[in-house]
C-alpha positions in Angstrom: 4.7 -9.1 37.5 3.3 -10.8 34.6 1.5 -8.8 31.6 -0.8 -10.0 28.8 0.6 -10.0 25.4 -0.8 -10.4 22.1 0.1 -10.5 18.6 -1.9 -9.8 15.5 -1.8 -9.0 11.6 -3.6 -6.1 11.2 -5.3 -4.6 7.1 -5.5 -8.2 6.2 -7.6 -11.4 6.3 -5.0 -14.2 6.2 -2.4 -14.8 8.8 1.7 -13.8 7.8 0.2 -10.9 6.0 -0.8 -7.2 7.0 0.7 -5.0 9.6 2.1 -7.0 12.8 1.6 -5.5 16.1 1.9 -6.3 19.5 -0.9 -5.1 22.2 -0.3 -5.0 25.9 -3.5 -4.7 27.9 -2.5 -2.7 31.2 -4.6 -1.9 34.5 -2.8 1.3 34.9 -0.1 2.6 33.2 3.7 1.0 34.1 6.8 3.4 33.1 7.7 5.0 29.6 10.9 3.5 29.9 9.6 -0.3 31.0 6.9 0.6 28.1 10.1 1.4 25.5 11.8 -1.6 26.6 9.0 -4.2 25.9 8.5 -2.6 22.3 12.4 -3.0 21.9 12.3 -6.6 23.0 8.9 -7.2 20.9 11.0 -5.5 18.1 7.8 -5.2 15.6 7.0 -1.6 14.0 4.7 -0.9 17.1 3.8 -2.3 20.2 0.4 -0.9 21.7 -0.4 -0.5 24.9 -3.9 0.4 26.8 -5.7 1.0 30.0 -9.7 1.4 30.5 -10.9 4.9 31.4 -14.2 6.1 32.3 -15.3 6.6 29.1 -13.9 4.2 27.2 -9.6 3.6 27.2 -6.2 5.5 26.6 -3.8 4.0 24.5 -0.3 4.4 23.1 2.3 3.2 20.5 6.0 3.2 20.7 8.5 1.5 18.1 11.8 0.0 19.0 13.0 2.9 19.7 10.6 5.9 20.3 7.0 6.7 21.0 4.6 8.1 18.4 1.7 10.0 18.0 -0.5 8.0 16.0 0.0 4.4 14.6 -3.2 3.0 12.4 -2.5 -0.7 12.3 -1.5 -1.2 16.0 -4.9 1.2 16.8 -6.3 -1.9 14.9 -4.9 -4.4 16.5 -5.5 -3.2 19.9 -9.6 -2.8 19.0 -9.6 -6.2 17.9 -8.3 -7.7 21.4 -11.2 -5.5 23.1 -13.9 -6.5 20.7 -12.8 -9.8 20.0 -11.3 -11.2 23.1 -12.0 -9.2 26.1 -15.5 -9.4 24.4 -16.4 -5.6 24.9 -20.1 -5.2 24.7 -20.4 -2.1 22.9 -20.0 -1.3 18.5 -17.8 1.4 19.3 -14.3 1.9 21.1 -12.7 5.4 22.1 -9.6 6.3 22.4 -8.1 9.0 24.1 -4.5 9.6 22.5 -1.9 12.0 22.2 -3.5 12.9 18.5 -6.8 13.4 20.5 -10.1 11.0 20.8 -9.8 8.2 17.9 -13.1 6.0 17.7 -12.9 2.4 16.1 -16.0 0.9 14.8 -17.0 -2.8 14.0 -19.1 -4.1 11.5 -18.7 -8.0 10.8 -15.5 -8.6 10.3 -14.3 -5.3 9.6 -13.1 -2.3 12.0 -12.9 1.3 10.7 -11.1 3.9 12.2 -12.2 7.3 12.7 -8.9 9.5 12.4 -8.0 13.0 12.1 -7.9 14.3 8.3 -3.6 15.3 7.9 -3.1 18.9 5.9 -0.3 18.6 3.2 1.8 21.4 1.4 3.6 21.3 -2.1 7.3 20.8 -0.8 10.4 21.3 -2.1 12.3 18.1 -1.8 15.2 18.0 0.9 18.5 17.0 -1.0 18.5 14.0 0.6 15.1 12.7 -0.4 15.6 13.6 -3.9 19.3 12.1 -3.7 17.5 8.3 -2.5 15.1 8.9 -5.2 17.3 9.0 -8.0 15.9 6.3 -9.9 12.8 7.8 -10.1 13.1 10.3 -13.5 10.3 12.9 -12.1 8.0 13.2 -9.2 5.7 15.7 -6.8 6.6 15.8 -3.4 4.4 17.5 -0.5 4.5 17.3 3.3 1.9 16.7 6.0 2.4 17.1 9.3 4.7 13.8 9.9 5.7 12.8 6.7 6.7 13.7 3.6 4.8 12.1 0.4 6.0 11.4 -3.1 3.8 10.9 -5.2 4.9 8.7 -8.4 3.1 8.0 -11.9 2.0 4.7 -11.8 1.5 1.8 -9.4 5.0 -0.4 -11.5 7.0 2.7 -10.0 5.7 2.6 -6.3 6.1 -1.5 -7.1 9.7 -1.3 -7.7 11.0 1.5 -6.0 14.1 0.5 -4.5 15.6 4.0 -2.2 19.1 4.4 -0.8 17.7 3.9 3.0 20.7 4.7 4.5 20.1 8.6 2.4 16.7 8.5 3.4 17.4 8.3 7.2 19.0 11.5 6.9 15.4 13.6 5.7 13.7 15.7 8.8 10.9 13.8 9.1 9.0 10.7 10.7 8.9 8.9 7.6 8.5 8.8 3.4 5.1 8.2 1.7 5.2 6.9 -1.6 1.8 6.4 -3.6 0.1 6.3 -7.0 -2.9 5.9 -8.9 -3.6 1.8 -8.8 -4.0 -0.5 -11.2 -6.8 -2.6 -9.9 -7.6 -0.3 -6.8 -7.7 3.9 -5.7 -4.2 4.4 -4.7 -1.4 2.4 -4.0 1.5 3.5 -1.5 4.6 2.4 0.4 5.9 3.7 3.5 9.6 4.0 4.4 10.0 5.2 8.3 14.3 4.6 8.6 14.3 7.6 11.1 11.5 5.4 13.5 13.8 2.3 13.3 11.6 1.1 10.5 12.6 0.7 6.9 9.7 0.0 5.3 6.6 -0.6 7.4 4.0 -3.2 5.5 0.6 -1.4 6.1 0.5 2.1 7.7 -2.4 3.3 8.9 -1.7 6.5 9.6 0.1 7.2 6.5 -3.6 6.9 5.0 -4.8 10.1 6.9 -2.8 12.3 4.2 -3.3 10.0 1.5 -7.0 9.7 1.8 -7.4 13.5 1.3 -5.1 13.5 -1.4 -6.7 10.9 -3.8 -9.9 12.5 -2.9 -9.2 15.3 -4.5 -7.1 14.0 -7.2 -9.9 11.2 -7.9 -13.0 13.0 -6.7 -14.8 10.6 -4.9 -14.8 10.3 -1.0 -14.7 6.4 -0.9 -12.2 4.7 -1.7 -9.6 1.2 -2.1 -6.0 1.6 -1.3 -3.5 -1.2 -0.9 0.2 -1.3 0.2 2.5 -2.6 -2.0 4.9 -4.1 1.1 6.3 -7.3 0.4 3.2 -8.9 2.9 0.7 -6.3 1.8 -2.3 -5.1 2.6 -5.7 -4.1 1.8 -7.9 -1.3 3.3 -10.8 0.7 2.5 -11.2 4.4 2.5 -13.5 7.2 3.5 -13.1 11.1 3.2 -15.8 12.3 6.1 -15.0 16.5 5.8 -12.3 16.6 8.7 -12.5 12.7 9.3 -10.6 10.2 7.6 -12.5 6.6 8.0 -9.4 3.3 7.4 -11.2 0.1 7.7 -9.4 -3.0 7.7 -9.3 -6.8 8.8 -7.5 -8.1 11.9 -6.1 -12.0 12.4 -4.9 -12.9 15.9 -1.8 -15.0 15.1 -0.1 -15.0 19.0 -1.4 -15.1 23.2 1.2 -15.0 25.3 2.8 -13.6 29.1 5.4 -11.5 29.5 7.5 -12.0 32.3 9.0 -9.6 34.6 11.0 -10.7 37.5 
């Protein structure tokens, strides 16, 4: 059996920046544990993979080393290849998902995902998180439904934050947002996911559904211009739509290639 396999930088418009991801077009859907083993081998942050239904297509994301609910950049990715190279007629893509029906949306060069708004809490730190945050002298800390958010003073902090990722492996969660006001954009952030097998991811889309609301509120405006202060970076605009949270970014196609299963 052969399978399709592409790669692409996704929340940026120059190759060996962005988000990688791999996207595996399927027919039908082969085995969780052939799926797992593929995004081990890929060993990116995600590896998507899709099949057509009959009202649009079902796709899903797994690490290295587990599945997830919801990945923005690979979501990207994966609309890219159907717009862009299986040369899908229509201006709007749906996803059905284990975090429900996601819609992705072209315009020019730029594709905007329609994603669930995440609710946050003030938190108490765990002991650990404020343990790998040490160098830090103060900071507010909530928690959405994944993740766990610190939110820092000014975009020099979020710049050269340097955590103890071995510490933060040990917090209950999927993974550590950090963000702040920006200097020449909305928000900045960075997002450390040690427990998903990823240290730091360089663009997460998903991390975006609780920091849109957040700097909505903060900022009060409902549009808005993050970036992501990974060392590759990325760029992404911003949308509060009442329950919706709109992520729009670019997507550069950097591999096509065949996986081979014997």
């Amino acid at each position: 059996m052969k399978l399709r396999l592409y790669q692409l930088d996704a929340f940026t418009d120059k190759l060996f920046a962005g988000n990688p991801a791999a996207v595996v077009p399927l027919e039908e859907w082969i085995s969780d544990e052939l799926m797992q083993q593929i995004a081990c081998e890929n060993n990116l942050a995600e590896t998507a993979f899709y099949v057509p239904t009959e009202h649009g297509f079902h796709i899903r994301w797994f690490t290295p080393t587990v599945e997830v609910d919801l990945c923005g950049h690979a979501t990207l990715a994966t609309a890219y290849v159907i717009f862009s190279i299986e040369n899908y007629g229509q201006s709007e893509i749906s996803f059905e998902s284990r975090s429900g029906t996601l819609k992705v949306t072209r315009q020019d060069e730029w594709l905007t995902l329609d994603f669930p708004v995440d609710t946050y809490q003030v938190a108490v730190a765990p002991p650990a998180l404020s343990e790998s945050m040490k160098s830090v002298e103060s900071f507010e800390v909530y928690k959405g439904k994944s993740d766990y958010m610190v939110v820092l003073e000014t975009e020099e902090q979020v710049k050269e934050l340097k955590p103890d990722i071995f510490i933060l492996s040990t917090v209950p969660t999927r993974g550590i947002i950090v963000t702040a006001p920006g200097d020449e954009v909305d928000f900045v952030s960075r997002f450390f996911a040690p427990q998903s097998g990823i240290d730091e991811d360089p663009v997460t889309g998903s991390a975006h559904t609780t920091l849109i609301p957040f700097w909505a509120e903060k900022l009060d405006k409902k549009v808005m211009t993050a970036k992501q202060l990974s060392a590759r970076g990325g760029y992404l605009r911003c949308e509060l739509a009442d329950d919706r949270t709109l992520i729009s970014g670019q997507v550069k196609l950097y591999l096509t290639g065949e996986i081979s299963l014997q």
